[in-house]
N, C-alpha and C positions, 0 to 999 in steps of 0.2 A: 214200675221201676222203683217207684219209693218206698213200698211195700217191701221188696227186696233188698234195699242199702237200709233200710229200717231194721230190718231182721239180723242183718250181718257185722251191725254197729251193737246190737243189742248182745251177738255172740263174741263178738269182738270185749263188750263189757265184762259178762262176764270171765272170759279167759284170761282177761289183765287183771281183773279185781281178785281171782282166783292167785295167780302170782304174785300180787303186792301182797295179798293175806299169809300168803306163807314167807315173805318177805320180811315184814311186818314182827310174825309169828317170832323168824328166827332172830331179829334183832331184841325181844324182849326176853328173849331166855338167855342168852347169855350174860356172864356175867359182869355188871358195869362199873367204871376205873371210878376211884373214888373222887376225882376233878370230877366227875361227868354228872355227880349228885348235886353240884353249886349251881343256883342260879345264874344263865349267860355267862357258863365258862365257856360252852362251843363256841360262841361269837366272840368269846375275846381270845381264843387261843387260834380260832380262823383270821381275826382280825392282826395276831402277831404275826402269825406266820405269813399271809401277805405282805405284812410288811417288811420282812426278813429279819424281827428282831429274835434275840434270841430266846429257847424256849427249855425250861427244867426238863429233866426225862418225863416225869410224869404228863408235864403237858407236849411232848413230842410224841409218847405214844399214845396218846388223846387223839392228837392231831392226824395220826397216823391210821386212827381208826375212822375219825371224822371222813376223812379221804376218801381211804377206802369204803366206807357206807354209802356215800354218797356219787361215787362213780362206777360203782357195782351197774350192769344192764338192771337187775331186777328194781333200782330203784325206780328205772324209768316206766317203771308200769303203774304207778302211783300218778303220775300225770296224764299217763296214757290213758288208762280209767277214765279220769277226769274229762280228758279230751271226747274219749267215743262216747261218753254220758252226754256229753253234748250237742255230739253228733245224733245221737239215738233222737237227742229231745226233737232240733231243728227237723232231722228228715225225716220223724214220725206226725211233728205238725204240716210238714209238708206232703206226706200219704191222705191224713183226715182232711187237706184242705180238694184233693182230687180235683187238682186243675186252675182251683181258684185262685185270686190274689193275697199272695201272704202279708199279713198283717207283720205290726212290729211285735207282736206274740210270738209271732213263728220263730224268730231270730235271738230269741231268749238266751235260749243255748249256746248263744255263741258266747257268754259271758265266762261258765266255765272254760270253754277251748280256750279263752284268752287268756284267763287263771293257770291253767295246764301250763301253757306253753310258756310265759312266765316262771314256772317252779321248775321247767324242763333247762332254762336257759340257767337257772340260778345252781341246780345241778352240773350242769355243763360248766358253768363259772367255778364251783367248787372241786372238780375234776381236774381240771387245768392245774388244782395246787399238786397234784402231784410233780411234776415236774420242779417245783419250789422244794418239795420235799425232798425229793432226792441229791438237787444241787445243793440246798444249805446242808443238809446233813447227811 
């Protein structure tokens, strides 16, 4: 059985890492706003616009793109990745242990799944500003 959820976590990585890569791929070829070349403008212009202050065009259509990158589905296979990597790792220490008691080795993996779903929720947190987006402007 561990054999099996071992192999299907491992297809499961590559399918999502396949998707983030062209994900990835398509956010570097485009062409980028000139706020977006300053150090920690995305944080201060995510940080404005939670706060509902107001925001120059330039940093509205920043913002606008922030949004959208960031609540695209394809982002969330960058965590998901993250996630079944870690699943690969636990339920493949758990196939080589064939029955035995798992160590705190085995459990390794849960470190990134906690990482993942951490960056899944901070995603999800930066999605929600769409709706700020629309009501302020």
């Amino acid at each position: 059985m561990w054999g099996l959820l071992t192999i299907i976590a491992f297809c499961l990585v590559l399918v999502l890492a396949t998707i983030a890569s062209f994900y990835v791929q398509r956010l570097r070829n485009r062409v980028p706003l000139p706020i977006s070349e300053e150090i920690g403008s995305a944080f201060a212009v995510v940080k404005k616009l939670r706060k509902r202050q107001p925001l120059s065009e330039e940093e509205l259509a920043y913002a606008k793109q922030i949004v959208a990158d960031r609540s695209s589905p394809l982002a969330f296979c960058i965590p998901g990745t993250l996630f079944m990597l870690g699943g690969f790792y636990v339920l493949g220490s758990l196939y080589h242990l064939h029955g035995a008691t798992p160590s705190e080795r085995t459990f390794i993996g849960v470190i990134p799944m906690l990482t993942s779903a951490n960056l899944a929720l901070q995603l999800v947190r930066s999605a929600k500003l769409k709706k700020v987006l629309r009501e302020a402007f």
